[in-house]
C-alpha positions in Angstrom: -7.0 38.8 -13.8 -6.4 36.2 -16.6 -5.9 32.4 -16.1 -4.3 29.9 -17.4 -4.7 26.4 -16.7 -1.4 23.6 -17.3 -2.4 20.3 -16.8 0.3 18.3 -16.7 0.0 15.1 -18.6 3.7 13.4 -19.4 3.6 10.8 -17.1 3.6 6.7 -17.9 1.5 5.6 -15.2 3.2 2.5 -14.4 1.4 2.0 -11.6 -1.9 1.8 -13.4 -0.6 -1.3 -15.0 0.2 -2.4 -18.6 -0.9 -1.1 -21.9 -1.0 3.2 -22.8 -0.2 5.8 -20.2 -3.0 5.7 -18.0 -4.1 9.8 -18.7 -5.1 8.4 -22.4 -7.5 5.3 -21.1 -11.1 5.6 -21.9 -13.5 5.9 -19.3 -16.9 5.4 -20.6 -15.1 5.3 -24.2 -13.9 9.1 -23.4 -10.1 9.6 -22.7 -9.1 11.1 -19.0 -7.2 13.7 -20.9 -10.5 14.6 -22.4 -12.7 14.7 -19.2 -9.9 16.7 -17.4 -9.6 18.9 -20.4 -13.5 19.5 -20.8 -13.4 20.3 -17.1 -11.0 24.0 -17.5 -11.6 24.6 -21.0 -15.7 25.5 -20.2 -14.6 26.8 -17.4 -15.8 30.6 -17.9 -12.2 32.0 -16.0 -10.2 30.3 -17.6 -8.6 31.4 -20.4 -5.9 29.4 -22.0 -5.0 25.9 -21.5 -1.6 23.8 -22.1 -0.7 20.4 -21.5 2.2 18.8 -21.2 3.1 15.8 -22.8 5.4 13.1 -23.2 7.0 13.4 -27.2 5.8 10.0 -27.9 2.4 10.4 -27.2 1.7 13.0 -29.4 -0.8 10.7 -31.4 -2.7 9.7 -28.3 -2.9 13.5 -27.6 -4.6 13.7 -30.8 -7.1 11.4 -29.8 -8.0 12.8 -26.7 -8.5 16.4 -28.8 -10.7 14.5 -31.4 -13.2 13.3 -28.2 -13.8 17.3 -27.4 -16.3 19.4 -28.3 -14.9 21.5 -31.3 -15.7 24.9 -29.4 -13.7 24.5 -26.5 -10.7 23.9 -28.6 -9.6 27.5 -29.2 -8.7 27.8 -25.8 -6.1 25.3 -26.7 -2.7 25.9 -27.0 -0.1 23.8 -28.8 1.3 21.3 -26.1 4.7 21.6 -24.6 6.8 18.4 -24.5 7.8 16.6 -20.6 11.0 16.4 -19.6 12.8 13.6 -17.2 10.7 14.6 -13.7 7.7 16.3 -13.5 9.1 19.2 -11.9 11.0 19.6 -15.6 7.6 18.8 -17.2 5.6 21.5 -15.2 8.7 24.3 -16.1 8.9 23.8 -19.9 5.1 24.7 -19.7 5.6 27.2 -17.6 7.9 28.3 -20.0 5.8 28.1 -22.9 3.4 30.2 -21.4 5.4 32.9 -20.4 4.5 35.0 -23.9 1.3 35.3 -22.7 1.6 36.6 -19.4 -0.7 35.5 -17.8 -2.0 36.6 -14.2 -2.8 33.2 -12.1 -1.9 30.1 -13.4 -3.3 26.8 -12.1 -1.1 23.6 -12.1 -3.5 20.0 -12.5 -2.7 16.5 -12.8 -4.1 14.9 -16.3 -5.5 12.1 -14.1 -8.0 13.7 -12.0 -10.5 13.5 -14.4 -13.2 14.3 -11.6 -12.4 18.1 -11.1 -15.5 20.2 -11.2 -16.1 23.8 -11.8 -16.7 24.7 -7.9 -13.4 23.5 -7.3 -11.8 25.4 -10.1 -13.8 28.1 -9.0 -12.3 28.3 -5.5 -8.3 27.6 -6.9 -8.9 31.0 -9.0 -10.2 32.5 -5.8 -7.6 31.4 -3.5 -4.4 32.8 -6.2 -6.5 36.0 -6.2 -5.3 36.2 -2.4 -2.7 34.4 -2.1 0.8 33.9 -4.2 0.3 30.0 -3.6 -2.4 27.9 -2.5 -3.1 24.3 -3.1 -6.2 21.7 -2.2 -6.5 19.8 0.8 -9.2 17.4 2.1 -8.9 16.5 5.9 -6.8 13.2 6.8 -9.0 10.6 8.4 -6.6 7.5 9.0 -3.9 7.9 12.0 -0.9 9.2 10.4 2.7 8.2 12.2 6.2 9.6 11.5 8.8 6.6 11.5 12.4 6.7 11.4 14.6 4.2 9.5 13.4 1.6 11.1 10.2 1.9 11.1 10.0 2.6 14.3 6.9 5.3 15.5 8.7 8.8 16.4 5.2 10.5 16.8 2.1 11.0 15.9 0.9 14.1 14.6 -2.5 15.9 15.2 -4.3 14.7 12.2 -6.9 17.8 12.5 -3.5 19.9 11.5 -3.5 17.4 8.5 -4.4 18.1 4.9 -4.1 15.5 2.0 -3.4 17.8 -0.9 -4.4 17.3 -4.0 -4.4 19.5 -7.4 -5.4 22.0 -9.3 -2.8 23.9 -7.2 -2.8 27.9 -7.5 -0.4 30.2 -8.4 1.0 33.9 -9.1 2.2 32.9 -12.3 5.2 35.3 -12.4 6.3 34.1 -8.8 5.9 30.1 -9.9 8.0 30.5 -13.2 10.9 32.4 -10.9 11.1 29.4 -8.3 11.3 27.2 -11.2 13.5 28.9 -12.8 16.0 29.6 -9.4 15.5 25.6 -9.0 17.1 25.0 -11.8 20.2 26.9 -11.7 21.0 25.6 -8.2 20.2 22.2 -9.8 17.3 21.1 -7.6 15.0 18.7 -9.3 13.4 16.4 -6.7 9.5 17.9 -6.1 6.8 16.1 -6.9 4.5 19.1 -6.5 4.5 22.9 -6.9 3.4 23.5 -3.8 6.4 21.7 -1.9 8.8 23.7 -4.8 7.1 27.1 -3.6 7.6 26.5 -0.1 11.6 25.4 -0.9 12.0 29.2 -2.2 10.0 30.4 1.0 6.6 31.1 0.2 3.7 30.7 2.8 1.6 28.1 0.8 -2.3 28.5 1.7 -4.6 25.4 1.7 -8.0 26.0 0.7 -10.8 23.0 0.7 -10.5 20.9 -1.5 -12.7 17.9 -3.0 -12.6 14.1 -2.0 -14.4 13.2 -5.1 -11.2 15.1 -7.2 -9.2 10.9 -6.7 -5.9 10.3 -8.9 -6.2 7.6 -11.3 -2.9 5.6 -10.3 -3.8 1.8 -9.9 -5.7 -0.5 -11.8 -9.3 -0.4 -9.3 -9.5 3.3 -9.5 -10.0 2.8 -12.9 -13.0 0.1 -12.0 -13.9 2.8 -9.6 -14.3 5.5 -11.8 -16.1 3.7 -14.7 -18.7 2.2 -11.7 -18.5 6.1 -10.2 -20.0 7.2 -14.1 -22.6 4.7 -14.4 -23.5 5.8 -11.5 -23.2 2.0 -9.9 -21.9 1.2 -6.8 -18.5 -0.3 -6.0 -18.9 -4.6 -6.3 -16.2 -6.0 -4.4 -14.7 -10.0 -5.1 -13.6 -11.7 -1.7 -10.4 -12.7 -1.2 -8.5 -15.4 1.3 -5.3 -15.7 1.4 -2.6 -17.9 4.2 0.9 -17.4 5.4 3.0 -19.7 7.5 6.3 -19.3 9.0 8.7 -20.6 11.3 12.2 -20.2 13.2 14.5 -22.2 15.8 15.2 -20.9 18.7 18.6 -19.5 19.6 20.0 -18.1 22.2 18.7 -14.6 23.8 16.1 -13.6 26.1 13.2 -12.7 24.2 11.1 -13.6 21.0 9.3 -10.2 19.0 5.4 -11.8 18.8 2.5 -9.9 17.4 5.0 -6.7 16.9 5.0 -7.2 20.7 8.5 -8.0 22.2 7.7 -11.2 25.0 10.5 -12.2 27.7 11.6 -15.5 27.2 14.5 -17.6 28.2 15.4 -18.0 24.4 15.5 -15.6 21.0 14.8 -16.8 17.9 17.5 -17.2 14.5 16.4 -14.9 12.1 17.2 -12.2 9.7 14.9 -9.8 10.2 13.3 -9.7 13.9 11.6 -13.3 13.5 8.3 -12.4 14.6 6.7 -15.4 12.9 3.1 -14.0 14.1 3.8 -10.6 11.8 5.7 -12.7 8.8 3.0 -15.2 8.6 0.1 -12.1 8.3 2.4 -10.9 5.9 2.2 -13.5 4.2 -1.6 -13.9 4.0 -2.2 -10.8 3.0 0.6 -11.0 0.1 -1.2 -14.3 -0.7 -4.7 -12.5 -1.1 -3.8 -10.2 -4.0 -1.3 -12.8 -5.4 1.6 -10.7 -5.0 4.2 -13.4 -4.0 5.9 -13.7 -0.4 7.7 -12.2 2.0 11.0 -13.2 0.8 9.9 -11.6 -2.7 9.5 -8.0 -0.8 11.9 -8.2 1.7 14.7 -11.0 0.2 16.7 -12.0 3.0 19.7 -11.7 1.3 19.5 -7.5 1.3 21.4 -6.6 4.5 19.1 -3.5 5.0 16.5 -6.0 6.4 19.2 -7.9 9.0 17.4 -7.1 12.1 14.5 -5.3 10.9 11.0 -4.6 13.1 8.4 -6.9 11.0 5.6 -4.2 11.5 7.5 -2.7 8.5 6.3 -5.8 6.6 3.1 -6.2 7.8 2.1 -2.8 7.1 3.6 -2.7 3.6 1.7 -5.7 2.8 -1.4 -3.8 3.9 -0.4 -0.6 1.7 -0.6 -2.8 -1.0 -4.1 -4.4 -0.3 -5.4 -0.3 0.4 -3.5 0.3 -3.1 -5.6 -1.8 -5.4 -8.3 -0.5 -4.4 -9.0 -3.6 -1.2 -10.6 -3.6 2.1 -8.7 -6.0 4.9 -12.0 -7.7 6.6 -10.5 -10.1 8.8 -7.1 -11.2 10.2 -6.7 -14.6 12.1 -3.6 -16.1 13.5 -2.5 -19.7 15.4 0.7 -19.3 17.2 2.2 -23.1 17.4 4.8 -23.6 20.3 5.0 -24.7 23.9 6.6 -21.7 25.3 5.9 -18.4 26.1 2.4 -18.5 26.7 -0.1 -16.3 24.2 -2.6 -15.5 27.2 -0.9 -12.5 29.0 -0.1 -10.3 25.7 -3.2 -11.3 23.4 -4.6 -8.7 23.5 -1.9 -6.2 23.3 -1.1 -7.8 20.2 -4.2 -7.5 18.8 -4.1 -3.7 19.5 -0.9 -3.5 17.4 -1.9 -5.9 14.9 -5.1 -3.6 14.2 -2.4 -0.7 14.7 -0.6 -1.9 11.9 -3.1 -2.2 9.6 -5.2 0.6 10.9 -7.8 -1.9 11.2 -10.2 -2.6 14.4 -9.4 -4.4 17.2 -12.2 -6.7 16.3 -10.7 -7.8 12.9 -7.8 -9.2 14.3 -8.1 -12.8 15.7 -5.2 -14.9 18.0 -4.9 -18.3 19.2 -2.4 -20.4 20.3 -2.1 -24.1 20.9 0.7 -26.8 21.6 1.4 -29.8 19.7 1.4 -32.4 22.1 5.2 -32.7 22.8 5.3 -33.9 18.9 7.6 -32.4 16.1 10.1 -29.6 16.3 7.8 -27.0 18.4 6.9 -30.0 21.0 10.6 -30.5 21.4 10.6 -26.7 22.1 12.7 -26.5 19.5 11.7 -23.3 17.4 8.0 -21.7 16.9 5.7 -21.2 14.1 2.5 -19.5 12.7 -0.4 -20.4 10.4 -2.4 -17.2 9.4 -5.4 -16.0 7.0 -6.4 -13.4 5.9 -10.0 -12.4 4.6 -9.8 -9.1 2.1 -12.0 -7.7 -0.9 -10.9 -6.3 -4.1 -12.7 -4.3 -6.7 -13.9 -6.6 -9.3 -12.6 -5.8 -12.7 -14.3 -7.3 -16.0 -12.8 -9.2 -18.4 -12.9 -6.0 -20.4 -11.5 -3.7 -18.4 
């Protein structure tokens, strides 16, 4: 059976930050194109290799060639140019492959630089058997399925869960035809072949796959990788950050507290659901990794947040600690106000809090206290909420 590999590598990588698209950065002064590349062209099954690439990077593609080992570069063929998704991007090589006819074909990302021969070894395997398989490693965080507003609708077995990740496996004759009917019914919206191949009604296998085979996509993976090569450990750079926040009370006959909804004989004015506990985490975490405020993410002024459950904010500020790479160590919160009491739902909050986050219960702290009849909260006039938050984030050099 003959192979082809199509690595697909037209992307801009804005989410790896400024400068070139991140498949063309150097890790250990090699491109990732290169290290992917080297990775299926000495493969011994594979026998022809295409990438895919954006029409204005055709110099950078030339540098990446330059860093290979001469004898690998007859397995080469010319690249094929990206389109405007990278559904498009994946059919134009398809496409350009089709002269050769070959057998299998299997479809990799340009920035999972990491893929290693055993891997490779078992894709080839798996489209042996199978007209479409694809990697999966096992899910190991609680996974929940929300609707619109964020709300939990259920949460699924996560030992049924796979986190998939590429080089994905294919008949090649079968892949180019559900490309090909995509396109005439004008359906452009996957993001991966596998999720195209089950659209057209094939029974897409999973087969293991390989946690060390990451996606470069934000700035620490890179300060990952190049510690993962020098074969250094992660160092980490500690992080606090604060929130605050406050609302007057209005009428109603409860206040949402710690994502926790408490009975009281007043609600609170507020856009979204004014739990100051959840805003003022918010906050603090949005505050460790400098990434402005609340208002910046979630601008008051959008009607799609009028009335909106604050665990939506709370855990998208935590997405993007996770995203750069961060750790949350520790979460602490004062809740300012004479009434309702903290005591009877501390420690559900907590739960929910650590919920939230998908932290532990023990790295979430609450506390309450009064003001001594003084200011607007003594008066009983509104509440508020100091927090911190305690995080680590990779640490990048000055050269990186």
């Amino acid at each position: 059976m003959s192979v082809a590999a199509l690595i697909v590598a037209a992307g801009r990588g804005s989410r790896a930050g400024e400068g070139i698209p991140k498949q063309y950065r150097l890790l250990m002064e090699k491109p990732v194109l290169s290290r992917t590349l080297e990775a299926f062209l000495s493969h011994p099954k594979v026998q022809k290799v295409l990438v895919v690439i954006h029409p204005d990077d055709q110099d950078l593609y030339a540098q990446s060639l330059a860093a290979l080992p001469q004898e690998l570069i007859i397995r080469l063929l010319p690249p094929a140019f990206g389109g405007e998704t990278r559904q498009d991007s994946v059919r134009n090589g398809l496409e350009m492959l089709e002269p050769l006819a070959p057998d299998r074909v299997l479809v990799h990302d340009a920035a999972r630089p990491f893929v290693n021969a055993a891997l490779i070894d078992r894709a080839i395997d798996a489209a042996n058997i199978w007209q479409a398989a694809v990697p999966g490693i096992a899910v190991t965080d609680t996974v929940k399925v929300i609707d619109a507003d964020g709300k939990v609708e259920t949460t699924p077995d996560r030992s049924m869960l796979r986190a998939v990740q590429t080089p994905q496996a294919f008949d090649f004759a079968t892949l180019i035809a559900a490309h090909r009917k995509a396109v005439s019914l004008n359906v452009r919206s996957f993001t991966d072949d596998g999720a195209l191949a089950e659209w057209v009604g094939l029974a897409v296998h999973v087969f293991p796959g390989d946690a060390a085979n990451i996606k470069l996509t934000h700035p620490a993976d890179f300060t990952g990788a190049e510690q993962r090569l020098k074969g250094q450990p992660m160092t980490y750079v500690t992080r606090l950050g604060t929130g605050f926040d406050v609302h007057a009370f209005g009428e109603g006959d409860h206040v949402w507290l710690g994502g926790i909804k408490v009975p009281h004989d007043k609600g609170v004015l507020a856009h979204s659901d004014g739990d100051v506990i959840l805003h003022a985490l918010t906050d603090a975490l949005l505050g460790a990794i400098a990434d402005g405020d609340i208002g910046t993410h979630f601008p008051p002024s959008d009607p799609q947040w009028k009335g909106a459950s604050s665990d939506r904010f709370l855990a998208h500020a935590a997405g993007l600690v996770r995203a750069r790479g961060g750790k949350i160590d520790h979460l602490d919160t004062t809740l300012l106000c004479e009434k309702p009491r903290l005591g009877p739902y501390r420690e559900e909050m907590r739960r929910r809090i650590a919920e939230i986050c998908g932290l532990k219960v023990e790295q979430v702290s609450l506390k309450a206290t009064t003001t001594e009849k003084l200011g607007f909260t003594g008066r009983s006039e509104g509440i508020a909420a100091q927090a911190a938050a305690t995080i680590r984030l990779p640490e990048v050099s000055d050269e990186s």
